[in-house]
N, C-alpha and C positions, 0 to 999 in steps of 0.2 A: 724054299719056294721062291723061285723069281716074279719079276713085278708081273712079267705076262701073267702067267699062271694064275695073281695073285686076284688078279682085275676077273681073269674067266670065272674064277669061284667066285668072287663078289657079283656078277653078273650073273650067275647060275640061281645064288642063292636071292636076289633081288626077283629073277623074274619067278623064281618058286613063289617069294612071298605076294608080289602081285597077283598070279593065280590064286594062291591061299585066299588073298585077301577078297578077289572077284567072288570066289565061289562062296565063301561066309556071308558075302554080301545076298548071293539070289536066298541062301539057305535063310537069311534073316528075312529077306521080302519074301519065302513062301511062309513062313511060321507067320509073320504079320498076318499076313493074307486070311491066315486061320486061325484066327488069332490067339498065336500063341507066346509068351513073353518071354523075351530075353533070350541070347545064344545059346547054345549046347554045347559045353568044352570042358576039361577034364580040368578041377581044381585038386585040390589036395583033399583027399580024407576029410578035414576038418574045414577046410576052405578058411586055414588059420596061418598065421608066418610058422609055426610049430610043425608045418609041415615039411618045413626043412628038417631033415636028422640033424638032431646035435643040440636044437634050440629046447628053451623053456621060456613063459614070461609070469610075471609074477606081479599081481598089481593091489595097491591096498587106498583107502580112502579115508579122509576123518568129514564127517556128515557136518556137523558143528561151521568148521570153517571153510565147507566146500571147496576141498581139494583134494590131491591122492598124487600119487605117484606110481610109473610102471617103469620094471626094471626087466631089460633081454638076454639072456643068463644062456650063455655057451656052454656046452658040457667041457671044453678046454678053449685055452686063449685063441683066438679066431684074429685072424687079417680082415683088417679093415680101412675107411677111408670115409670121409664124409666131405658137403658141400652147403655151403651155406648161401642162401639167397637173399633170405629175408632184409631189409634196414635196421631192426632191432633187436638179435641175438641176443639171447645168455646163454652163454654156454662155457664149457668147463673141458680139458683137457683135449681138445680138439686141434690146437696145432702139435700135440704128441702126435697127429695122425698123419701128419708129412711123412712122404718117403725118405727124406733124408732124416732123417730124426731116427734117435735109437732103438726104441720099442717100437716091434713091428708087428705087435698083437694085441687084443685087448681081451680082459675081463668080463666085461659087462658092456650095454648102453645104460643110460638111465635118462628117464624122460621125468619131468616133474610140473607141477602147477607151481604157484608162489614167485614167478620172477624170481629176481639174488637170492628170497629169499629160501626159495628150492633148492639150490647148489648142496645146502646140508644134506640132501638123502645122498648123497655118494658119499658124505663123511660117514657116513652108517653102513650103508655098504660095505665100504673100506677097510670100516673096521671089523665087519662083520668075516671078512673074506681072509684081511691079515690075520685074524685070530685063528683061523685053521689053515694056515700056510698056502694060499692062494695068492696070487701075484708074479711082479714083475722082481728079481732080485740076481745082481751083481755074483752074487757067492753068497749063502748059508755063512751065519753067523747067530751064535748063541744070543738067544735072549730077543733079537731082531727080525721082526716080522717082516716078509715081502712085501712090494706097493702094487697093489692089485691098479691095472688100468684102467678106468670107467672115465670115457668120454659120456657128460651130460649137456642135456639142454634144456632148456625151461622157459614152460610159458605164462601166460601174463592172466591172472583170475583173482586180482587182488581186490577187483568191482564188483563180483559177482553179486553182492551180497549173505556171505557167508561172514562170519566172526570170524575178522582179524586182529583183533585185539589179544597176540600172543607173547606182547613184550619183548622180553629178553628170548622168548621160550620157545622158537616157531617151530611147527610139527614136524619137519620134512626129516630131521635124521631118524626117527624113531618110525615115521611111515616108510622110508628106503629101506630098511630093516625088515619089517612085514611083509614089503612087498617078495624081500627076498625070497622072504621063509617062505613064502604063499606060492612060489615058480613050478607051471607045471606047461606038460604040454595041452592042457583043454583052459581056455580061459572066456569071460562073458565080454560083453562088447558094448558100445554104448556109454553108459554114466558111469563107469568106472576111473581104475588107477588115477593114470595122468591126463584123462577127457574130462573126471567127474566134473569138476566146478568151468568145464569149456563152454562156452557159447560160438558161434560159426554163423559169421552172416545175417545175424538178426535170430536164430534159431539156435536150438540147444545142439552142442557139438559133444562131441565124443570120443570115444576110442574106439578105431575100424581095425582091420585088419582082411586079408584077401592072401591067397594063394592062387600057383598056377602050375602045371605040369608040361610042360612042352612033348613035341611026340616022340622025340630021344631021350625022353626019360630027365631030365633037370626040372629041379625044382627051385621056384621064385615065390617066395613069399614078400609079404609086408605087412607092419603095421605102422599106426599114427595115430597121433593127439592132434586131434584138429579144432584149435580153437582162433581161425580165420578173421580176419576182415573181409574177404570176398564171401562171393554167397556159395552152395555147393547146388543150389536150386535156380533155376530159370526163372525171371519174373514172370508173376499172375497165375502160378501153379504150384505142381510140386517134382514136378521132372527133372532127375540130378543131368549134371551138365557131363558126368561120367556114365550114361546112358549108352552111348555108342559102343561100347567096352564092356557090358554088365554080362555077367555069364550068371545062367542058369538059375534067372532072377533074383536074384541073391539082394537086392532092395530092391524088391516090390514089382521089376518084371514091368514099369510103365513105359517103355519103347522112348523115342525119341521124340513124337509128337509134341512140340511146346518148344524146343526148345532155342527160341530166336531172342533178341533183347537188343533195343537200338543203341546206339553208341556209350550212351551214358547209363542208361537204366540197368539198376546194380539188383532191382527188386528190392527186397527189405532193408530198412535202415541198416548203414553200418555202423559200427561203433569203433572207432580209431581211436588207438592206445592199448585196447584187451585184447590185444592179438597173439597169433603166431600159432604156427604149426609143426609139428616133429614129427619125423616120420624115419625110418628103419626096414631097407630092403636086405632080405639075407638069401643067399642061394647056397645049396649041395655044393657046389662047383670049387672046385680048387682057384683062388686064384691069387695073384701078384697085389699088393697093396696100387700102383699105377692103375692095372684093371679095374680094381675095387672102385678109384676116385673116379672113373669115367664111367662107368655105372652111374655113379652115384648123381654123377652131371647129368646124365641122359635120364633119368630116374624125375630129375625134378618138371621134364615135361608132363609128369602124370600129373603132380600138384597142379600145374597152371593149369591142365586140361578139367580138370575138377571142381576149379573154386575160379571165380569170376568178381575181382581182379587178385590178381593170389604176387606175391614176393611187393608186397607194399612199404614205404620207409615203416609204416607202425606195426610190418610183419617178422618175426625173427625165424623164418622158415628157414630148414636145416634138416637135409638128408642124412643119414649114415647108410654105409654098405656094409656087412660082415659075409663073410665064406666059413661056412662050417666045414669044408674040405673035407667031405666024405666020398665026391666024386670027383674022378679024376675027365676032363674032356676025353674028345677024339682026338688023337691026333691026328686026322686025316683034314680038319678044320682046324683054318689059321685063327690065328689068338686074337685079330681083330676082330675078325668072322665072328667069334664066339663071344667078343663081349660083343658088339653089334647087337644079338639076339638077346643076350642078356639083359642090356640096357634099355631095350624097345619091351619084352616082358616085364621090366620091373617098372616102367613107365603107367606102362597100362595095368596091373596090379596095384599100384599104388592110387593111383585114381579108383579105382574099385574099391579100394579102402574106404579113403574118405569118404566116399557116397555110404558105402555099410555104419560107419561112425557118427552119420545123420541121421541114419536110419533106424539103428538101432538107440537112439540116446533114447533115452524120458525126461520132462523137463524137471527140474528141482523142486521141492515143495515150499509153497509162496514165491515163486518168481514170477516175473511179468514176462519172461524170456521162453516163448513155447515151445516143444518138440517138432518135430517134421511130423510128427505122427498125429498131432491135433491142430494141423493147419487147415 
C-alpha cells in the first residue's frame, strides 16, 4: 500500500470514528436525559481480560500479612511487550521483552504485593512450570529443566498494616504457586490476588479487570493491581475520573456529573511511597512484539485517564501487552490502522479496570483505609 492510499484509509477510518464517536455521544445525552446509566456496548462474556481465548488468571492471598499475588497464564507462550512509566519499578525480567533480545515469548505475567520482596512468586512459578517441562530452552537435555519466562512486577503494601514480620521467610513464592494452581477463566475482583493489601488514593484499591469486543469481532481485555498515588475519584464525591468510558454501568452507572477538581486538589489524602500500579492488556489478535510495545505505550493513556495524578516518581506503574494469537487481522487493514484501534481500546479498557478495582474492593478488617463503597 502506498503512502496516498495509506493517508485515505487513515482518513476514512478517522472520520468513521468521529461519527462513531458523535453518535455515542447523543446516544449518551438521551439515556441521561431518561435517566439511564452508563453506555450500551458489547464487552466480553465475562467483562473479564479471560475473555480473550487463550488466557486464565489465578490469584491467591495470605489474610495475616495482607498481600497476594495474581499470576496471567497463556494456554502457550504469547508475544509480548511492556512500558513502564512509573519512578519507582520492581520489576523482573522485563528487559527480556526488547525486540532485539532472544526470547520472543513468554510464559506468564506475574503481578505481586511485597515490593523486592514479591519477585519470590516467579521463583515458584518457575519452578512450578520447569517441573513439568514448560519454558523457554536451547535444546532438550536430560535431567535439565526449561526457563519458563515470567516477566514480573510488584507493588509496594509493605504499610498496609498487615504482619510483616516474615524474616528470612517471605510468602510470595509459595503464594505464586497457589495462585498458579488456582488459574481459571472466571475470577473475583476487588480485595484479591495482587490488590488485596492495595490502597489507591486515600481508598481501598484492588484488582479490576474489563473487557471489550469491537464490531469486527477483536477482543481487548485488561486487567490491574491498582494500588496508586493518584485518586480514581473526583474530589467531594465518588465519580471515577474513568466515567466517560464506563460501559454498561459496570461501577455503579454514576455518569459524569462531579467530575471537575482545580489545579491542585487531588481530593483524599495521598500517601507517597505505597504506591504503584500493574496493569496487563491482552488481545485475540496476532501480533509482532514492535506492535505489542506500542499498544502498550498507548495503553498507558487509560492509566492517566483513570487516576489523578497517575506515573508519579513514588509510582512504579508498568503496562504489559500479550497476544494470545488466536486471530489472525484483515488484511485489507494496514498494520498501523490496526494497532491504532488497538491501542485506543486498550486505552479505555484499561481505565475501566481501574475504576472496577475501586469498585469492587472492600476495605481490610481494622484498617483506617475505607472502601469506595463506604464513603
Amino acid at each position: 500500500m502506498n503512502r496516498r492510499n495509506l493517508l485515505g484509509t487513515l482518513a476514512a477510518v478517522t472520520t468513521t470514528g468521529i461519527a462513531m464517536t458523535m453518535a455515542g455521544k447523543a446516544r449518551a445525552a438521551e439515556q441521561n436525559a431518561a435517566g439511564a446509566a452508563g453506555n450500551i456496548a458489547r464487552t466480553g462474556a465475562r467483562n473479564l481480560i479471560t475473555d480473550v481465548p487463550g488466557l486464565a488468571v489465578g490469584n491467591a492471598h495470605d489474610a495475616d500479612t495482607q498481600t497476594g499475588v495474581t499470576v496471567i497464564l497463556p494456554d502457550e507462550a504469547a508475544v509480548a511487550a511492556c512500558d513502564v512509566r512509573g519512578g519507582g519499578p520492581a520489576t523482573r525480567e522485563t528487559d527480556a521483552l526488547s525486540p532485539e533480545n532472544l526470547v520472543q515469548e513468554i510464559d506468564g505475567v506475574v503481578f505481586s504485593g511485597g515490593s523486592v520482596f514479591g519477585m519470590a512468586a516467579a521463583d515458584g512459578i518457575a519452578a512450578w512450570m520447569g517441573a513439568r517441562d514448560r519454558g523457554f530452552s536451547m535444546g532438550a537435555a536430560p535431567g535439565v529443566p526449561p526457563s519458563p519466562i515470567l516477566p514480573t512486577a510488584c507493588l509496594y503494601d509493605l504499610a498496609n498494616g498487615g504482619n510483616k514480620a516474615w524474616g528470612e521467610a517471605p510468602p510470595y513464592r509459595q503464594l505464586g504457586i497457589q495462585a498458579l494452581e488456582a488459574a481459571a477463566i472466571e475470577f473475583t475482583l476487588g480485595t484479591t490476588g495482587a490488590g488485596y493489601g492495595a490502597n489507591s488514593g486515600g481508598v481501598k484499591g484492588g484488582l479490576g479487570s474489563a473487557s471489550v469486543e469491537s464490531e469486527d469481532g477483536m477482543t481487548v481485555g485488561a486487567l490491574v493491581a491498582v494500588n496508586s498515588l493518584g485518586s480514581a475519584i473526583a474530589p467531594g464525591g465518588k465519580s471515577f475520573w474513568a466515567a466517560p468510558v464506563e460501559l454498561n454501568a459496570e461501577f455503579g452507572g454514576l455518569g459524569t456529573e462531579g467530575l471537575v477538581a482545580g489545579p491542585e486538589d487531588y481530593g483524599r489524602a495521598m500517601q507517597p511511597r505505597a504506591n504503584t500500579t500493574l496493569a496487563c492488556i491482552a488481545t485475540d489478535v496476532t501480533l509482532s512484539r514492535v506492535e505489542a510495545q506500542r499498544i502498550a505505550i498507548m495503553a498507558q493513556d487509560g492509566l492517566a485517564r483513570a487516576l489523578r495524578p497517575a506515573h508519579a516518581p513514588f509510582d512504579g506503574d508498568v503496562v504489559f501487552v500479550l497476544s494470545t494469537a488466536h486471530r489472525e487481522a484483515s488484511e485489507d487493514v494496514p498494520r498501523s490502522v490496526l494497532v491504532t484501534r488497538l491501542g485506543a481500546l486498550a486505552a479505555d479498557t484499561l481505565a475501566r479496570a481501574i475504576a472496577r478495582a475501586i469498585y469492587e474492593a472492600e476495605a481490610l478488617p481494622g484498617s483506617e483505609i475505607p472502601a469506595w463503597r463506604d464513603l
